[in-house]
N, C-alpha and C positions, 0 to 999 in steps of 0.2 A: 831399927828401921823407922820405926812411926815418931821416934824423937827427931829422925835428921827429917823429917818429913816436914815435925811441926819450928823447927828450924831455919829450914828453906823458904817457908812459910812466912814467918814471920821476917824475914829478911827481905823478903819482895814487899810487904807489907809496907816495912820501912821505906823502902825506897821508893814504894809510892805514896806516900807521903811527904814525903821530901819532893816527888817531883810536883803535888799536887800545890805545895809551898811555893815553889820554883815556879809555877803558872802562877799564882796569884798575884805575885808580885810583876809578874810582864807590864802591867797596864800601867805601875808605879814607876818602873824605870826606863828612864830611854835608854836605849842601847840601839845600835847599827845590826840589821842583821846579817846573820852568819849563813855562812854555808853547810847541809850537812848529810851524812853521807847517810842514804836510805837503807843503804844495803842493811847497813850495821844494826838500823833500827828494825827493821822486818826482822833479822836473825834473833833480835833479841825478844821483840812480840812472838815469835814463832817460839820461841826456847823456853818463852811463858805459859804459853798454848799447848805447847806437845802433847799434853795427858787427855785435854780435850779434841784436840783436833783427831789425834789415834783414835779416841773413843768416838766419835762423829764419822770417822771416815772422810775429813773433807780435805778436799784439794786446794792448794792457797797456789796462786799465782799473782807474779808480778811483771809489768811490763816496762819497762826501762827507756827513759826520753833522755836524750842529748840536747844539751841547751849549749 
């Protein structure tokens, strides 16, 4: 259990490093920007959250604009 733990761990870790990389270089590249789908990102900040948000009791909501 506390090995898949520090596992899981260390695998968000990575990937936020890599996203931290992937920001740094914005300013260096031009690129057009993209379109992108919030939903998917909320689930995924939420699915990183869980452990804290269960222990806080807090309520996340999102409100949804059509452009």
């Amino acid at each position: 259990m506390y090995i898949q733990f520090a596992v899981d761990g260390a695998s968000r870790m990575q990937a936020l490093i890599t996203d931290l990389l992937n920001y740094s270089r914005v300013t260096r590249i031009s690129k057009e920007p993209e379109s992108i789908n919030c939903k998917f990102i909320l689930n995924h900040v939420l699915s990183n959250l869980r452990v804290i948000i269960k222990e806080n009791k807090a309520t996340i909501s999102m409100i949804l604009y059509r452009m």
